[in-house]
C-alpha positions in Angstrom: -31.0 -84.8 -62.1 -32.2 -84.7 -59.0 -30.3 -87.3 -57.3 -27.4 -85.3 -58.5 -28.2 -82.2 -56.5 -29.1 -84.2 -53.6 -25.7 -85.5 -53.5 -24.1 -82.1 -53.7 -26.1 -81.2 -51.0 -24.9 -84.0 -48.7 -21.5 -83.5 -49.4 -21.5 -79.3 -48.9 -23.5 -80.7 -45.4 -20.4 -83.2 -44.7 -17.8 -80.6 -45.3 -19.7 -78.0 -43.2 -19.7 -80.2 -40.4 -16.1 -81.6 -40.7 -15.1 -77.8 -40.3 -17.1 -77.0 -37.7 -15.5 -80.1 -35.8 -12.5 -79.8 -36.4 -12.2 -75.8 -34.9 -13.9 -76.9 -32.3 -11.0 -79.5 -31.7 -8.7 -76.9 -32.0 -10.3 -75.0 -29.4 -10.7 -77.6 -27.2 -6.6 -78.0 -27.4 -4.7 -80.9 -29.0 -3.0 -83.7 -26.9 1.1 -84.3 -27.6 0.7 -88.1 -26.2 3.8 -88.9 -23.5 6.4 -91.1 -25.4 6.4 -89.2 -28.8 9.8 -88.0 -29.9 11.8 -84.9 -30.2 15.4 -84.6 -31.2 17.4 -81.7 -29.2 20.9 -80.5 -29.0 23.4 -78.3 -26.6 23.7 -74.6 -27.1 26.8 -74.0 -29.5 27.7 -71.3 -27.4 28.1 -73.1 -24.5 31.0 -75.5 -23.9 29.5 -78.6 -22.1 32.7 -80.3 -20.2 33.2 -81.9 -17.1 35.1 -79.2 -16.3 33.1 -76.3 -16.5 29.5 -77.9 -14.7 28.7 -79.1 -11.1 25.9 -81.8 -10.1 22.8 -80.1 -10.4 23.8 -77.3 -12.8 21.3 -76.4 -15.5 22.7 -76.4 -19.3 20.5 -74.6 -21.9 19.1 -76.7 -25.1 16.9 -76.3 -27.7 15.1 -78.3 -30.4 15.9 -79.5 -33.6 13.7 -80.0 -35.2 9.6 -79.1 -34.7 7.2 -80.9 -32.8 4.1 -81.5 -35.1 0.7 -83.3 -34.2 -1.9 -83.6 -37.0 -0.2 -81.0 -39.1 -0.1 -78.1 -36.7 3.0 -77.3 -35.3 2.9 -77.5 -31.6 6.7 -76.5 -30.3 8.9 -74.9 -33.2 12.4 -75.5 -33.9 15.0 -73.1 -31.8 12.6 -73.6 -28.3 14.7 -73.5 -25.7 15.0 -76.1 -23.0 17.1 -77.3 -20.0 18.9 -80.1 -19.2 20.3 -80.9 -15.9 23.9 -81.7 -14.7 24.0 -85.3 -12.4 27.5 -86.7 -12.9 30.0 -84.1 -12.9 33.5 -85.7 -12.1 36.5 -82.9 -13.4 39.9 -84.3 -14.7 42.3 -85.5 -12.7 45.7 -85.7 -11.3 47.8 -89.4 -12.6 45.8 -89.0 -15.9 42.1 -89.9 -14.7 39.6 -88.7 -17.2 36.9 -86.4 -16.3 33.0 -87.9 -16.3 29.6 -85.7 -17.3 25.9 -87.3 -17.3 23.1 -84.9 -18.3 19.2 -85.7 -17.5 16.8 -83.6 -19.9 14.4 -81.8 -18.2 12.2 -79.2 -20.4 11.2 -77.5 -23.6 9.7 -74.2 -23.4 6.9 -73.7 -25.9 7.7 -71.4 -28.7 4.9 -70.5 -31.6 1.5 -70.3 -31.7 0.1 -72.9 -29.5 0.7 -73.2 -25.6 0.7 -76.1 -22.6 -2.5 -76.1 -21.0 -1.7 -77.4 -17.7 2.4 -76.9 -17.8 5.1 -73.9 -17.7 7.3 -75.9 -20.0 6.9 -79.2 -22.0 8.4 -82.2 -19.8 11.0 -84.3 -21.3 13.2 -87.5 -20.2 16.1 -88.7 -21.9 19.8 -88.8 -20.8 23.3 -88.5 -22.4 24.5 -91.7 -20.9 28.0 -91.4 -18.6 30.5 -89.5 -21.1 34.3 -90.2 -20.1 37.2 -88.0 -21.3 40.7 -89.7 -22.5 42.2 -91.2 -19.7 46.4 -91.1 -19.6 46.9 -93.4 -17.0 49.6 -94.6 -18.8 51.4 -92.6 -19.7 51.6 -90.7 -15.9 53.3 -94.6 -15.2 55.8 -94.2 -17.9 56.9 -90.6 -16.9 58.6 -89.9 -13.1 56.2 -86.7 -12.9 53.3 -89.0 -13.4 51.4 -87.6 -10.9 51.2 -83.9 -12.5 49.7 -85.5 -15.7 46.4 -84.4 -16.0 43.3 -86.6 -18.1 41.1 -85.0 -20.2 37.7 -83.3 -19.5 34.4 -85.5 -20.8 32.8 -83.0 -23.3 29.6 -82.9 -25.5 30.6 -82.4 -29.0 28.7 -79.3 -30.3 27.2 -80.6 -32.7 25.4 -83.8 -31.2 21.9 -84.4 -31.3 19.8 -86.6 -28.7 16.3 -87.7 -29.2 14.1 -87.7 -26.2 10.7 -88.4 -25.4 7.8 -86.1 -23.9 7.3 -87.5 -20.2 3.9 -86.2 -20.1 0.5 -86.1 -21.8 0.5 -82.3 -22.6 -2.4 -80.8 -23.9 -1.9 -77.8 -26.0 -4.3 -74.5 -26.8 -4.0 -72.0 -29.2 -2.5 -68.8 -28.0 -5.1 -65.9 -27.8 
């Protein structure tokens, strides 16, 4: 009997303590580690083509899906971001096709936790170099040729890219 109650006692005492460490932990903020993943996609809204954006133009994003460390949810889905513009290369006369790059830059928190030491949460990833159709050809075939236009590099709306956080971020509760 007794060794029965001393064993309930130890455990309430363990339990105690596990809670009183882990809000402590929580206080103390929670680390997103640089690398982990995030999956993030172009405002619908917005028509990303080569011809509409410039080198260094900013293009609004947003997450996917959440970003959640240990069960709490750090960054919730719909934060906005930016990505930014650095190969812009419009259409072109004798059917050249138009050429768009994107770098992502940055999530902006959203929900109940914040960036300790940032504005934003930093991100890298990249689109890769995406081409339009080219119709080189068929400005050869045709006399007017030269008035044939290619087609503009565009980001289908509903593409996702996964990127990765390019910082350790530590995150605190909002007060």
């Amino acid at each position: 009997m007794i060794r029965l109650r001393q064993s309930w006692r130890i455990f309430a005492m363990i339990a105690v303590l596990a809670l009183m460490c882990s809000s402590v932990a929580i206080a103390a903020g929670i680390q997103l580690p640089k690398g982990s993943k995030a999956i993030v996609k172009f405002d619908p809204s917005t028509a990303v083509t080569s011809g509409r954006f410039e080198e260094g133009n900013r293009v609004p994003i947003y997450l996917v899906e959440p970003i959640v460390m240990g069960g709490l949810t750090l960054v919730e889905e719909g934060a906005m971001g930016t990505a930014v513009v650095t190969t812009a290369k419009g259409a072109g006369r004798g059917g050249s096709p138009g050429k768009l790059a994107l770098t992502f830059e940055s999530i902006s928190p959203k929900g109940s936790y914040v960036p300790q030491e940032f504005d934003a949460v930093p991100i890298a990833g990249e689109t890769g170099e995406i081409k339009g159709k080219g119709k080189k050809l068929l400005s050869y075939l045709f006399i007017f040729g030269l008035f044939i236009k290619g087609g503009q590099a565009e980001v289908p709306a509903d593409t996702t890219f996964e990127v990765t956080i390019a910082e350790n971020v530590r995150f605190v509760k909002k007060e």
